[in-house]
DODREN-400691 format. One record per residue (C-alpha): residue in one letter; residue number from 0; x, y, z. Coordinates in Angstrom, 3 decimals. Layout:
N
<A; NUM; <X; Y; Z>>
...
END
This chain:
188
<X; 0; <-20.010; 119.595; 52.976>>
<X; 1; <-18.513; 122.950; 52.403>>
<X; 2; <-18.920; 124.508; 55.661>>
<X; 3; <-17.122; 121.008; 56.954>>
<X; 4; <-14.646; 121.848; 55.202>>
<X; 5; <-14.087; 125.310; 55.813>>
<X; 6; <-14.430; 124.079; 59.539>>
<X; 7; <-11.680; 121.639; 59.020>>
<X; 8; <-9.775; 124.560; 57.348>>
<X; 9; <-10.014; 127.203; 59.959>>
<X; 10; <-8.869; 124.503; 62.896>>
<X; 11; <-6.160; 123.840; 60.623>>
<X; 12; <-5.046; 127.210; 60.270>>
<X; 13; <-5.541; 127.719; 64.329>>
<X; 14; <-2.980; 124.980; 65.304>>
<X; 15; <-0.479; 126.239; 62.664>>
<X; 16; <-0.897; 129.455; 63.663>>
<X; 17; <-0.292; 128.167; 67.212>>
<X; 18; <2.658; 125.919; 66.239>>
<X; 19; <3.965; 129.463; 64.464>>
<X; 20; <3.435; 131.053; 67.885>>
<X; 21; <5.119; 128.642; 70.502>>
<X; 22; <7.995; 127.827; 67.738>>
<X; 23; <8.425; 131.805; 67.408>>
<X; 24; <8.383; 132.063; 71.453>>
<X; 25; <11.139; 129.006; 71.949>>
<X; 26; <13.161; 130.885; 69.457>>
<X; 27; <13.152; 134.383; 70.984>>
<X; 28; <13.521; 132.893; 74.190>>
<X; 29; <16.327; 130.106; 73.767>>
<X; 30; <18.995; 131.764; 75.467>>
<X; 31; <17.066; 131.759; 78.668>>
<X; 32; <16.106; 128.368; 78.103>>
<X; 33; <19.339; 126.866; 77.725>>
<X; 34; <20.508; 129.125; 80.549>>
<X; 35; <17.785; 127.328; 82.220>>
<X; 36; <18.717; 124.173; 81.136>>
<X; 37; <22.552; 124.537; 82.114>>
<X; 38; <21.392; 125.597; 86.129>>
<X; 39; <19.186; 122.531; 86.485>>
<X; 40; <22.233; 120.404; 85.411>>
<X; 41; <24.209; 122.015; 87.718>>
<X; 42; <22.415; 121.579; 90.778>>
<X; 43; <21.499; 118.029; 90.112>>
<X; 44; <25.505; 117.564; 89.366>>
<X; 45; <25.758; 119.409; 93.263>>
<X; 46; <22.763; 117.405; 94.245>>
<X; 47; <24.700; 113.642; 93.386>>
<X; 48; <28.126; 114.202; 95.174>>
<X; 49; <28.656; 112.119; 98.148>>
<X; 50; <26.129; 109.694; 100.027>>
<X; 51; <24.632; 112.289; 102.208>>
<X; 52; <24.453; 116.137; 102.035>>
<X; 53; <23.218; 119.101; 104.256>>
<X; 54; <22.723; 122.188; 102.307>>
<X; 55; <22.384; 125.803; 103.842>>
<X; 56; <24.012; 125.562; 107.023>>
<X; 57; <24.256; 128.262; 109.574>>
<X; 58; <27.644; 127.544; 111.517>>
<X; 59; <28.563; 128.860; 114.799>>
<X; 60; <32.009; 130.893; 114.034>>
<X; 61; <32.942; 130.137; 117.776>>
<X; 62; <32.820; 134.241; 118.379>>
<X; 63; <28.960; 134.183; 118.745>>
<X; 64; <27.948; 134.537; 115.198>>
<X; 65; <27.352; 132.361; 112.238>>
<X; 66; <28.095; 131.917; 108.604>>
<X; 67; <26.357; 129.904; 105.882>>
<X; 68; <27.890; 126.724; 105.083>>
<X; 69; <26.398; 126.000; 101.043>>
<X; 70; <27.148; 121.880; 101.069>>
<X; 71; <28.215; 119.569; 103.307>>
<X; 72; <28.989; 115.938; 101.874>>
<X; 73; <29.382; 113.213; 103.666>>
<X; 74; <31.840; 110.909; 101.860>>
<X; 75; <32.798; 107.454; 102.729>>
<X; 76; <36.335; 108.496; 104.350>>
<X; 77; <36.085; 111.709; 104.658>>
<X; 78; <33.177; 114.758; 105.150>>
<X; 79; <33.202; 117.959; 102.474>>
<X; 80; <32.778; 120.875; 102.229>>
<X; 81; <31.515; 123.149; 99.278>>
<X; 82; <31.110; 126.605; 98.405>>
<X; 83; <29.094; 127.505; 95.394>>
<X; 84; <30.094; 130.834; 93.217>>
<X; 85; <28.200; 132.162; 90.444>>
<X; 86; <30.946; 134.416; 88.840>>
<X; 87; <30.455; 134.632; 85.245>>
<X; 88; <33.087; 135.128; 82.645>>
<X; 89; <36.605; 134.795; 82.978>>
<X; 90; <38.551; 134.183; 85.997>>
<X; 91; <42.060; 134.436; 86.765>>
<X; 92; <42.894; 132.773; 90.135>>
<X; 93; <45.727; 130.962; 92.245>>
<X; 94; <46.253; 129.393; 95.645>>
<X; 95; <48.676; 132.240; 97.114>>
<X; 96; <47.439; 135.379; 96.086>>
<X; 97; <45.304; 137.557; 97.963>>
<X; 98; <42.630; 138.711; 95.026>>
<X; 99; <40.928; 137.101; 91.966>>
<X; 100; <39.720; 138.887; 89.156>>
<X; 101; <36.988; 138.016; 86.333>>
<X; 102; <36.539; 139.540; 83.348>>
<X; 103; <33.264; 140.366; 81.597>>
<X; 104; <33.724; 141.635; 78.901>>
<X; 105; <36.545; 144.379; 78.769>>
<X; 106; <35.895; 145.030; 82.388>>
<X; 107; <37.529; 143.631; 85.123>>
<X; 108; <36.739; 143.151; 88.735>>
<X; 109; <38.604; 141.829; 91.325>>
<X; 110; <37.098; 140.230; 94.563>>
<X; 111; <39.040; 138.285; 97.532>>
<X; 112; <40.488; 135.007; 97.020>>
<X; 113; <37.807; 132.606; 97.996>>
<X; 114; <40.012; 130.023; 99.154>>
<X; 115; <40.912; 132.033; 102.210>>
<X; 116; <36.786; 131.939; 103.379>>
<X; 117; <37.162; 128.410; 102.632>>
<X; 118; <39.732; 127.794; 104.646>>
<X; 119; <38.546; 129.365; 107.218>>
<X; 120; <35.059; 127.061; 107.593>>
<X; 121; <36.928; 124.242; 107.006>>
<X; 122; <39.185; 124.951; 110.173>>
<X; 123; <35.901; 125.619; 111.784>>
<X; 124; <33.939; 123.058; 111.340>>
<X; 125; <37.273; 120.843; 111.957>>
<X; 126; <37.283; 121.953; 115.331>>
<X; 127; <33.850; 120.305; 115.846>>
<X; 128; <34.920; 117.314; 114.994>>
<X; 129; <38.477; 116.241; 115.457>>
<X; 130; <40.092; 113.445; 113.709>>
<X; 131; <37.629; 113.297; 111.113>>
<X; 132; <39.288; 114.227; 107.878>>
<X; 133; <37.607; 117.550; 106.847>>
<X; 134; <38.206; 118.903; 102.779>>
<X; 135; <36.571; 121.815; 100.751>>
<X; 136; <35.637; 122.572; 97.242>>
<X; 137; <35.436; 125.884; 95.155>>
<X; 138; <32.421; 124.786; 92.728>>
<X; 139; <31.963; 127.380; 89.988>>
<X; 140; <28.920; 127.109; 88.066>>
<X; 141; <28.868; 126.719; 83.628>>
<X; 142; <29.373; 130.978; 83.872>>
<X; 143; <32.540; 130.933; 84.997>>
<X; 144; <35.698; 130.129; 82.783>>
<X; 145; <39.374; 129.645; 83.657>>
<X; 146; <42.067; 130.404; 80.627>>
<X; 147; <45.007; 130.461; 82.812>>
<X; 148; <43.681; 127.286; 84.831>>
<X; 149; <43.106; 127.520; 88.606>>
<X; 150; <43.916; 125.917; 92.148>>
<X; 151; <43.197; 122.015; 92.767>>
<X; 152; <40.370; 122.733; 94.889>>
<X; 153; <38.003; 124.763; 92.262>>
<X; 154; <35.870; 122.693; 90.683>>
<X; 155; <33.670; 123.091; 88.121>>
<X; 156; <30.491; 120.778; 86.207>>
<X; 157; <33.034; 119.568; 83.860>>
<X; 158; <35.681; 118.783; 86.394>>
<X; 159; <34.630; 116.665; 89.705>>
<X; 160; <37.086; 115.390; 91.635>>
<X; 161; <36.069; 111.416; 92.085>>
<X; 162; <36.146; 111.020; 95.570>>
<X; 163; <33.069; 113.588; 95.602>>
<X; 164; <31.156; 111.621; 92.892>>
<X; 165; <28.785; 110.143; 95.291>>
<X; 166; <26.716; 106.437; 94.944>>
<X; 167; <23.953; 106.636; 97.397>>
<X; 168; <24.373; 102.637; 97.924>>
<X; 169; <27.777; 103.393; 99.327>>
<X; 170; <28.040; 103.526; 102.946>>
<X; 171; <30.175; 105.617; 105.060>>
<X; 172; <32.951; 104.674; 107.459>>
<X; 173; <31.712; 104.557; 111.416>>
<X; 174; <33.149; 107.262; 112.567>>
<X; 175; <32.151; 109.381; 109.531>>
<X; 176; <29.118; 108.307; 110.295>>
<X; 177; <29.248; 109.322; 113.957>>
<X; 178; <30.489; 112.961; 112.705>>
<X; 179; <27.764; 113.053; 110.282>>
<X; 180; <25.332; 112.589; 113.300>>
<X; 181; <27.046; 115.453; 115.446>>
<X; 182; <27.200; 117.788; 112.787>>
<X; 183; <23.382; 117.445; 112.406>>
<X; 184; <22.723; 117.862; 116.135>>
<X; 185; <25.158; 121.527; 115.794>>
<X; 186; <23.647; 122.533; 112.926>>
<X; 187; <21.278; 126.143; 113.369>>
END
């Protein structure tokens, strides 16, 4: 009876001694966790717009190179485009200016308006396929903050535009569709 008992004891005192250990672990570690946590969200958020997407894109630049395309969408009207940046802290931004800078910290770093690379694939891939409205997105992930605001087209997991929130039930427009298809067959 008494050595059941101490048995019973020392299992006891193994799974709180384990609970100690995992609860001490999930506490040490909970930043990382709910950094974790906040880049799964965000790619399933990417992951949902539009009815269709291609992700990872090499793109002929018409000169005989190539440059990565992150998302294209396929909307009902209309086919996006989006570029993903990972810029943590704060950044200060606007449509007509030629560099953005964040702010970690007390530091600051500036780095070339996006919107101008943007712009660029858009025309790009435009010129592949003509008379199909062609858009593009900024999409900053839950790093990045903007305390001065910034341009219409960056976006960010608390602000998506509607026409990007995506139903896969939806279907697109024909000739979307038939852009959709060429785009695929161009695609490296």
């Amino acid at each position: 009876m008494l050595q059941t008992i101490t048995q019973i004891t020392e299992q006891h005192l193994i799974i709180i001694a384990a609970v100690i250990f995992i609860s001490l672990i999930v506490y040490l570690s909970r930043k990382k966790i709910k950094h974790y946590w906040l880049n799964f969200k965000t790619y399933r958020q990417l992951n949902r717009l539009g009815i269709e997407q291609l992700i990872n894109v090499q793109w002929p630049d018409g000169l005989g190179h190539y440059f990565t395309i992150d998302r294209l969408v396929m909307r009902n009207d209309a086919i996006s485009l989006i570029m993903y940046k990972c810029y943590p802290g704060k950044i200060f931004c606007a449509d007509h200016i030629d560099e953005w800078t964040q702010m970690l910290g007390q530091r600051s770093y500036s780095f070339e308006n996006p919107l101008h690379e943007l712009d660029y694939q858009i025309n790009t891939l435009s010129a592949s396929i003509p008379d199909i409205p062609v858009n593009g997105y900024l999409f900053f992930d839950h790093l990045s903050e903007f305390p001065k605001g910034h341009p219409d087209r960056v976006i960010h997991s608390k602000k998506i535009p509607d026409e990007l929130i995506g139903n896969k039930q939806d279907s697109a427009q024909q000739d979307i569709l038939d852009a959709w298809q060429q785009l695929i067959k161009i695609k490296v």
